[in-house]
C-alpha positions as CSV (number, residue, x, y, z in Angstrom):
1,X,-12.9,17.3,0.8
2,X,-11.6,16.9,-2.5
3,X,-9.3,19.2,-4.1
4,X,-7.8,20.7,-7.7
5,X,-4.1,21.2,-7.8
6,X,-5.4,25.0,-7.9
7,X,-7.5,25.0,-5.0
8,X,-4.4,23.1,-2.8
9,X,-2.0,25.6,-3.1
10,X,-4.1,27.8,-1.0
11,X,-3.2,25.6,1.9
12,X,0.6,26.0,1.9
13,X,0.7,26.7,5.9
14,X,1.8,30.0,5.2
15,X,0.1,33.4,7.3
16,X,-2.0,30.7,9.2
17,X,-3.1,28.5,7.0
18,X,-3.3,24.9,7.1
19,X,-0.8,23.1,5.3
20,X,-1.5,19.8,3.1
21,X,-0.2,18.2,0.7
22,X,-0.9,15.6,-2.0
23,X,1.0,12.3,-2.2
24,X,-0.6,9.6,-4.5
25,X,-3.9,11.7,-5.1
26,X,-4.8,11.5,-1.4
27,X,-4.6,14.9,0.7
28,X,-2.8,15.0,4.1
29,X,-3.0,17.8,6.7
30,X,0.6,18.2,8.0
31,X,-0.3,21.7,9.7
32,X,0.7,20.1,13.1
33,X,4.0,18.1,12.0
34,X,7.4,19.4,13.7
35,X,8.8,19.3,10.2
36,X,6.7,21.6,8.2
37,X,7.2,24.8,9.9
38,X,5.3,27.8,8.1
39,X,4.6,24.9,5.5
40,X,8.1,24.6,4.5
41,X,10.3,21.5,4.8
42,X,13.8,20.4,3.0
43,X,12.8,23.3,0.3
44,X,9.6,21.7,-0.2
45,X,6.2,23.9,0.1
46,X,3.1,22.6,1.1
47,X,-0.2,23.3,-1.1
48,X,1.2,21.2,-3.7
49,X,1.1,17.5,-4.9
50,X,4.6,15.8,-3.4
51,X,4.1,12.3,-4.8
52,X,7.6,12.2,-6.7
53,X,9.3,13.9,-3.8
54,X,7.8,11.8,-1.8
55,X,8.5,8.6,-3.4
56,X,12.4,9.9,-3.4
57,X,12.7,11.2,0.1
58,X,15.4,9.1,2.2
59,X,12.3,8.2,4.9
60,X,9.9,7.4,2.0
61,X,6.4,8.1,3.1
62,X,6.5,6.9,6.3
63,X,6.3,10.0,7.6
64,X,2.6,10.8,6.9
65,X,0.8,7.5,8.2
66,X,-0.1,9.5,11.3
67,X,-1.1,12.5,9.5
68,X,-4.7,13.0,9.2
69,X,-6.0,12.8,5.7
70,X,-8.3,15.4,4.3
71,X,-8.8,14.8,0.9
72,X,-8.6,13.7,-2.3
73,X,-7.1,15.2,-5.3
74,X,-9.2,15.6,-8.7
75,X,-8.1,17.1,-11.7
């Protein structure tokens, strides 16, 4: 499934959604990961494209190699 930045924020794990995120134009379905509870995590929201954050995090991406990917992003 391929995604805008519009149509990701409606999957910001919020009122049972899922929850991706973007990271490098590639979507990733963190609905399931301990961390993102009600697609929150660190102050970050899911439904948006992290890959700055992400780049700067203190565990880098590692984190999502074992979450699924969905997507891609498109402008």
């Amino acid at each position: 499934m391929d995604l805008t930045p519009e149509e990701l924020v409606k999957f910001d794990g919020k009122n049972g959604s899922k929850a991706y995120i973007a990271v490098n134009g590639i979507i990733y379905d963190i609905t399931e990961n301990a961390s993102w509870k009600e697609g929150m995590h660190q102050g970050f929201s899911a439904g948006v494209d992290l890959t700055e954050e992400g780049l700067k995090a203190p565990h880098g991406l590692t984190p999502l190699e074992n979450a699924p990917i969905v997507g891609k992003l498109k402008d």
